[in-house]
VOKOLLUM-574127 format. One line per field, with one value per atom (N, C-alpha, C, O): residue number from 1; chain; atom name; x, y, z. Coordinates in Angstrom, 2 decimals. Atoms other than C-alpha are relative to their C-alpha. Layout:
# VOKOLLUM-574127
num: NUM, ...;
chaine: A, ...;
atome: CA, ...;
px: X, ...;
py: Y, ...;
pz: Z, ...;
# end
This chain:
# VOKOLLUM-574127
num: 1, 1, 1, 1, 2, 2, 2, 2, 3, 3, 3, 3, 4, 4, 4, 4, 5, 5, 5, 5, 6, 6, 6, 6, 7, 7, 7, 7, 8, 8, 8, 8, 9, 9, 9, 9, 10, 10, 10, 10, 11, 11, 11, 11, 12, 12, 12, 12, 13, 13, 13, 13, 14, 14, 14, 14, 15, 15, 15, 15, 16, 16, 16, 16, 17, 17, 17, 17, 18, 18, 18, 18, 19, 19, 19, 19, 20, 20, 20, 20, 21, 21, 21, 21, 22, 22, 22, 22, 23, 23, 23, 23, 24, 24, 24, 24, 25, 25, 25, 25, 26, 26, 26, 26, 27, 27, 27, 27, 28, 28, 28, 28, 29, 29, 29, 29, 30, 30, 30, 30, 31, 31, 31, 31, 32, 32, 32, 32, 33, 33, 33, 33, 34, 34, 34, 34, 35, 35, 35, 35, 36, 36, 36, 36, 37, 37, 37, 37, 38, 38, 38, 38, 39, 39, 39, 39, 40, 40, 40, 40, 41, 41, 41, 41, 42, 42, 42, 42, 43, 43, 43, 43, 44, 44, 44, 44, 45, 45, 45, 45, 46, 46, 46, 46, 47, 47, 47, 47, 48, 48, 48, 48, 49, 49, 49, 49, 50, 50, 50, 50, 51, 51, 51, 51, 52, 52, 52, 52, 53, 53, 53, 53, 54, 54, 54, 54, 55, 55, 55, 55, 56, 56, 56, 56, 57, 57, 57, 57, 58, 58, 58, 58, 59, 59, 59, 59, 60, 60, 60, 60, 61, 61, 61, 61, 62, 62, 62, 62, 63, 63, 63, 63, 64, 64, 64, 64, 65, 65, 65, 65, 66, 66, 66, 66, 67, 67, 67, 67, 68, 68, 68, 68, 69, 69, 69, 69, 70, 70, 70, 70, 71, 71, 71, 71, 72, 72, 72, 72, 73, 73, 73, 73, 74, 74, 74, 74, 75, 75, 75, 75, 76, 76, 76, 76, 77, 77, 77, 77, 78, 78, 78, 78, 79, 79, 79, 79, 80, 80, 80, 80, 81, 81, 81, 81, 82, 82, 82, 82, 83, 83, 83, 83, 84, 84, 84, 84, 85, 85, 85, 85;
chaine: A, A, A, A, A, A, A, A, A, A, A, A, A, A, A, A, A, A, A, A, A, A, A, A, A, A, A, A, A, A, A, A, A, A, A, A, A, A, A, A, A, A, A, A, A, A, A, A, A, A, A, A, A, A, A, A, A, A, A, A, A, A, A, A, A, A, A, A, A, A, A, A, A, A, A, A, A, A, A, A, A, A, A, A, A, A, A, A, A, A, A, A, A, A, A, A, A, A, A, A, A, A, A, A, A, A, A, A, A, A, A, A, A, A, A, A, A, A, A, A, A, A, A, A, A, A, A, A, A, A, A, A, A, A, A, A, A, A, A, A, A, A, A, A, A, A, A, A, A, A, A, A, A, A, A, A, A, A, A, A, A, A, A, A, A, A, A, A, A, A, A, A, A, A, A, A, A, A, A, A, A, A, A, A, A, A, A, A, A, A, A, A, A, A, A, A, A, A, A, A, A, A, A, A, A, A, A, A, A, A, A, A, A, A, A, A, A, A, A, A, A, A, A, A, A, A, A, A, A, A, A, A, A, A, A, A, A, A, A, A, A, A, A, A, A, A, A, A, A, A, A, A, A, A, A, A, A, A, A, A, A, A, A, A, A, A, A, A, A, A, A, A, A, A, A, A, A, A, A, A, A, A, A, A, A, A, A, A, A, A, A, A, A, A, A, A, A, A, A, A, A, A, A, A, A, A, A, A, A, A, A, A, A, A, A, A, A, A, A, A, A, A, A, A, A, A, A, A, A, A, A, A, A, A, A, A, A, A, A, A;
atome: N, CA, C, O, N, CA, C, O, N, CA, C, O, N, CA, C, O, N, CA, C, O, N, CA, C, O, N, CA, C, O, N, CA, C, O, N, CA, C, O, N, CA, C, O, N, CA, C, O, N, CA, C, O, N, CA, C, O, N, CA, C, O, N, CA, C, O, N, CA, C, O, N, CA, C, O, N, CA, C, O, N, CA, C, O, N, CA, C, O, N, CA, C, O, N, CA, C, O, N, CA, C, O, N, CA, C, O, N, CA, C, O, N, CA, C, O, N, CA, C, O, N, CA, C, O, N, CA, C, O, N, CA, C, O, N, CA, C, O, N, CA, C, O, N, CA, C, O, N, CA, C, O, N, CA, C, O, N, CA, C, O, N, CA, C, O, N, CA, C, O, N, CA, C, O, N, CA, C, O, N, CA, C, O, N, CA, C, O, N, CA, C, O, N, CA, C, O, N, CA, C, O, N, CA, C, O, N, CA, C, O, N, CA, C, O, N, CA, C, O, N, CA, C, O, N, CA, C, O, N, CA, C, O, N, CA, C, O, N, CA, C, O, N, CA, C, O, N, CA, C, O, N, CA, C, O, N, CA, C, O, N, CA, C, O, N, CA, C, O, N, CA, C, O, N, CA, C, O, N, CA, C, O, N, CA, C, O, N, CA, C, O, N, CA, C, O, N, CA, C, O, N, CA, C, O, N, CA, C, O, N, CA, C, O, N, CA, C, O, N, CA, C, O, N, CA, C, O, N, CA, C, O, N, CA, C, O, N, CA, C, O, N, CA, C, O, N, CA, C, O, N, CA, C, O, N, CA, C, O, N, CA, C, O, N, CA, C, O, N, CA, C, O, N, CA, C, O, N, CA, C, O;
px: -0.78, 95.02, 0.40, -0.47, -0.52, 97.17, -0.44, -0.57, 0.52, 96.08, 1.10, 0.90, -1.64, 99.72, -0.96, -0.92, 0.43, 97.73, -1.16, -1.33, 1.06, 94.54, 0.15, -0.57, -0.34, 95.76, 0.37, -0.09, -0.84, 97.61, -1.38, -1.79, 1.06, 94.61, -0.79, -0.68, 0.93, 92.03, 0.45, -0.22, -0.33, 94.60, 0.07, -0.23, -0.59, 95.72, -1.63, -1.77, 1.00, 92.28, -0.95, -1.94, 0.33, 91.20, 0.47, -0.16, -0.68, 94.12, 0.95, 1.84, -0.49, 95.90, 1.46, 2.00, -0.95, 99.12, 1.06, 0.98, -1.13, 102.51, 1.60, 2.68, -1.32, 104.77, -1.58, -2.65, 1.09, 102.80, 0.79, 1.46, -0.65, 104.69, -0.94, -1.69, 0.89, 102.97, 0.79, 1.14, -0.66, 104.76, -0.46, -1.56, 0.63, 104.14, 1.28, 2.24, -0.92, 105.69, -0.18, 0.42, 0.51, 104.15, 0.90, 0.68, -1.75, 107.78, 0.07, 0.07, -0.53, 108.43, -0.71, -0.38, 0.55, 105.76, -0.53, -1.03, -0.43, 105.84, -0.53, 0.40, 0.30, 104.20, -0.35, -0.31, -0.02, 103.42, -1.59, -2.24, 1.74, 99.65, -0.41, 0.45, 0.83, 97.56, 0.84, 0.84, -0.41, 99.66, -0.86, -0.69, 1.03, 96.87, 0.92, 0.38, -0.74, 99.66, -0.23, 0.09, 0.56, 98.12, 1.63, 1.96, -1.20, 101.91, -0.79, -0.17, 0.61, 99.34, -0.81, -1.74, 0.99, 98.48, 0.68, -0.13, -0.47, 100.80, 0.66, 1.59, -0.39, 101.36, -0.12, -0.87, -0.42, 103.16, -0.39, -0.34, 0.37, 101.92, 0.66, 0.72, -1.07, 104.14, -0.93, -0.88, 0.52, 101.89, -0.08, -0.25, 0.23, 101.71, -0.46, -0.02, 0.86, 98.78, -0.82, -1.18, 0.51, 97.46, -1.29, -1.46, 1.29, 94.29, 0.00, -0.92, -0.40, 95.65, 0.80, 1.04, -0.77, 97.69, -0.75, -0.31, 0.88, 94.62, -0.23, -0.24, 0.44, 93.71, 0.66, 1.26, -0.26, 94.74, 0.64, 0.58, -0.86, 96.71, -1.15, -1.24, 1.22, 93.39, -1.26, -2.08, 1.00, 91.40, 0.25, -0.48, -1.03, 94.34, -0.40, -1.46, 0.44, 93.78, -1.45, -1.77, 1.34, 90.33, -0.64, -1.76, 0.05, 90.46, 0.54, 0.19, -0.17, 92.37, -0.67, -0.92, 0.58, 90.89, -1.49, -1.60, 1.09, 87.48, 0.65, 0.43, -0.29, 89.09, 0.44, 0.07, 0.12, 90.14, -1.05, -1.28, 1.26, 87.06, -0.34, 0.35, -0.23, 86.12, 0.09, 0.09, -0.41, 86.68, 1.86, 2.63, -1.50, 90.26, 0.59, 1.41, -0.65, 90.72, -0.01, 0.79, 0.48, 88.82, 1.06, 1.05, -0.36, 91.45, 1.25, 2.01, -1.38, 94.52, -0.21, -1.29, -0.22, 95.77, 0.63, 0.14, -0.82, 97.89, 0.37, 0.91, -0.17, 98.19, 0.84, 0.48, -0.88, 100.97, -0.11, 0.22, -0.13, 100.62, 1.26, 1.80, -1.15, 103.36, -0.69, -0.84, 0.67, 101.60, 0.79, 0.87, -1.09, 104.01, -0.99, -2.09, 1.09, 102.68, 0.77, 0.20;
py: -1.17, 121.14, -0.17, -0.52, 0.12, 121.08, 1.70, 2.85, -1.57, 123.56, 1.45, 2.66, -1.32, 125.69, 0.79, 2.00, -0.94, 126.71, 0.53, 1.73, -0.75, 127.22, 1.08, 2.01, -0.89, 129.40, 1.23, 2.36, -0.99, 131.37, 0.37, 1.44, 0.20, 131.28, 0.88, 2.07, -0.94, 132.82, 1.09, 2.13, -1.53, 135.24, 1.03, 2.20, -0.87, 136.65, 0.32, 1.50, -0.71, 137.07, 0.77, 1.17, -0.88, 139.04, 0.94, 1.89, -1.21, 141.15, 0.20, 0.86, -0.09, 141.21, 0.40, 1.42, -0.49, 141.17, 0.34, -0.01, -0.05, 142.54, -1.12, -1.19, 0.98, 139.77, -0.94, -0.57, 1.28, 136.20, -0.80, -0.98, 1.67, 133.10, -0.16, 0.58, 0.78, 130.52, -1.07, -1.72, 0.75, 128.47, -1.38, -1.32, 0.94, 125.01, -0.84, -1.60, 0.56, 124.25, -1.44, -2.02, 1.43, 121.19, -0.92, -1.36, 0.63, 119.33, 0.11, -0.65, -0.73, 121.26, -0.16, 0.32, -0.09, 120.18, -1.37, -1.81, 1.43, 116.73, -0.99, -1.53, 1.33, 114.21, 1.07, 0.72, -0.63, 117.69, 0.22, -0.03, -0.43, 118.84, 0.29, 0.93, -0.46, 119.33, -0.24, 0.41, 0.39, 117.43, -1.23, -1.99, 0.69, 115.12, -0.64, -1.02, 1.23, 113.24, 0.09, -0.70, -0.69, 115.42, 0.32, -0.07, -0.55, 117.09, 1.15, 2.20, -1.79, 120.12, 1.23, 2.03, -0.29, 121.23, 1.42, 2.30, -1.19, 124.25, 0.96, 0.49, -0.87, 127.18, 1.91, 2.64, -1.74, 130.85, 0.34, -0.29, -0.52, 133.29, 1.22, 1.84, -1.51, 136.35, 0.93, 0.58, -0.90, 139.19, 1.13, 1.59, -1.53, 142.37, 0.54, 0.45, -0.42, 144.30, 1.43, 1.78, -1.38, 147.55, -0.05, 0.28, 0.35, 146.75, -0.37, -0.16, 0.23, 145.64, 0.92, 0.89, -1.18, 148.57, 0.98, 1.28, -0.77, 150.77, -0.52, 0.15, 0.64, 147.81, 0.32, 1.39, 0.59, 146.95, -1.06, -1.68, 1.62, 143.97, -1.26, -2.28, 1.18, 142.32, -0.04, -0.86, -0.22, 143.53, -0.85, -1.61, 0.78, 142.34, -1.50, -1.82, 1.35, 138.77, -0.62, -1.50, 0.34, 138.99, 0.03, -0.48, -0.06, 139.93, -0.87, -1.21, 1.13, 136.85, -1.23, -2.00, 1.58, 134.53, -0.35, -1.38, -0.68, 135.77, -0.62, -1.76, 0.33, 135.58, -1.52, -2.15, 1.52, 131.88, -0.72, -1.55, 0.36, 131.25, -1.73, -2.73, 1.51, 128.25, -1.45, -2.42, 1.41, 125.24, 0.06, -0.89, 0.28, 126.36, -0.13, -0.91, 0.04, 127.35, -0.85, -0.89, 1.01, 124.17, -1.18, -2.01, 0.73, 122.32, 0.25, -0.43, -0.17, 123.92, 0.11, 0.50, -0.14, 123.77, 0.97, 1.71, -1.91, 127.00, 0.63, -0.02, -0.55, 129.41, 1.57, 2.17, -1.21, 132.33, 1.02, 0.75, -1.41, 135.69, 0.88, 1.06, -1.36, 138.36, 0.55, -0.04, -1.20, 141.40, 0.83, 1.60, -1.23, 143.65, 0.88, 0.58, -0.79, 147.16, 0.80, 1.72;
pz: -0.40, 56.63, 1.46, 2.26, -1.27, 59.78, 0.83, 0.42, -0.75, 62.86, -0.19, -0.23, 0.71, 61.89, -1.45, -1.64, 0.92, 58.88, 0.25, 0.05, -0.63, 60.22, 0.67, 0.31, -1.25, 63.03, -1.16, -1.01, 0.85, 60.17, -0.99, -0.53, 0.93, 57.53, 0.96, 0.67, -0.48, 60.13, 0.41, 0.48, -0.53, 61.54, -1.05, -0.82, 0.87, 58.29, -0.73, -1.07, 0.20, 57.17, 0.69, 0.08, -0.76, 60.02, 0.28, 0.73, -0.63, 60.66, -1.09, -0.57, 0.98, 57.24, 0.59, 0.15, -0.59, 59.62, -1.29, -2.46, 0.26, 58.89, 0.04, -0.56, -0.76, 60.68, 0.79, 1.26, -0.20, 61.44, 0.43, -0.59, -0.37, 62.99, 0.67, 1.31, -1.01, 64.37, 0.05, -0.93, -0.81, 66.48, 0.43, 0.98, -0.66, 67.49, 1.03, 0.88, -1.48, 70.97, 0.81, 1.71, -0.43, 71.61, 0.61, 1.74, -0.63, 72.18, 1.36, 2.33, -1.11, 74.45, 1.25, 2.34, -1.56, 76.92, 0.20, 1.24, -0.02, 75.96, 1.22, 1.82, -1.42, 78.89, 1.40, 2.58, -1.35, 80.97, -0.20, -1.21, 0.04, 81.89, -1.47, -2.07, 1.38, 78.46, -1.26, -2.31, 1.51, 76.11, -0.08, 0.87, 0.34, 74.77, -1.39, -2.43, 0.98, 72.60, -1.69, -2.57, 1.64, 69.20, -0.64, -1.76, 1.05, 68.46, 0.04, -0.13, 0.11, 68.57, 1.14, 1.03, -1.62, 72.37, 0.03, 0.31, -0.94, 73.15, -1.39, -2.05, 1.09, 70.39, 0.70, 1.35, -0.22, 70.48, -1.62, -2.68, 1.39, 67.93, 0.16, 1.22, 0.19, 66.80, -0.87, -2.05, 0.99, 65.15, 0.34, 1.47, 0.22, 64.28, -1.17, -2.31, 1.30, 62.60, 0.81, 1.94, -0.39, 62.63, 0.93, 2.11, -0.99, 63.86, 1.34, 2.13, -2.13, 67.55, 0.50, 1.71, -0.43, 67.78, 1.18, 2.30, -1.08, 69.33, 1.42, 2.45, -1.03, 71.58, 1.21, 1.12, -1.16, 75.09, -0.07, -1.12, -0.06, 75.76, -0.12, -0.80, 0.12, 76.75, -1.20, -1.61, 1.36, 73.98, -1.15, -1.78, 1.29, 71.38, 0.65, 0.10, -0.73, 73.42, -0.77, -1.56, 0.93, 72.60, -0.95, -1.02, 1.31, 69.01, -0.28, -1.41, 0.65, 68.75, -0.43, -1.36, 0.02, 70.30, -1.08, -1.75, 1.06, 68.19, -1.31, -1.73, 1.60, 64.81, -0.02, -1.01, -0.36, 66.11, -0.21, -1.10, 0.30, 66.66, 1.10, 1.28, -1.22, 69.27, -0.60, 0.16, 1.09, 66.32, 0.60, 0.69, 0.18, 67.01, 1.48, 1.97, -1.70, 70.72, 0.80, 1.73, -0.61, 71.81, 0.10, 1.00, -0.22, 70.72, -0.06, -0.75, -0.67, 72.18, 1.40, 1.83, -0.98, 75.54, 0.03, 0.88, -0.41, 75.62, -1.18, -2.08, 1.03, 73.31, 1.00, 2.01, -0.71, 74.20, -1.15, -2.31, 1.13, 72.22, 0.23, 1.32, -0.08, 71.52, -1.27, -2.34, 0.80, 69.78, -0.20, 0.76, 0.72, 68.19, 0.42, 0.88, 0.20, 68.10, -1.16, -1.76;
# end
């Protein structure tokens, strides 16, 4: 399984979102700090789920990174969120 489904697989069973992309930007940063030459260093995630609605910006952050879980975060270099509400 590639980390695009993982990322999607743990989110959607934690937050049974509405709207899910997961992005892989990796290209895009190509030969710059924390591309480790995987194709899988730098990812934007688009969600929106009821459950982060109450949060905080930093709360929603940290309900992610959580349902991630450190198997997954360990092996990204940047991860960008956009949280619908």
């Amino acid at each position: 399984m590639g980390l695009a489904q993982e990322i999607r697989d743990r989110l959607e069973g934690a937050f049974q979102p509405t709207v899910l992309e997961v992005i892989n930007e990796s290209a895009k940063h190509s030969g710059h700090a924390g591309d480790d030459g995987s194709g899988e260093s730098h990812w934007r995630v688009v969600i929106a789920a009821a459950d982060l609605v109450p949060l905080s910006r930093i709360d929603r952050h940290r309900a992610i990174h959580k349902a991630l879980g450190p198997e997954v975060i360990g092996r990204l270099h940047a991860l960008a969120l956009e949280v619908q509400a």
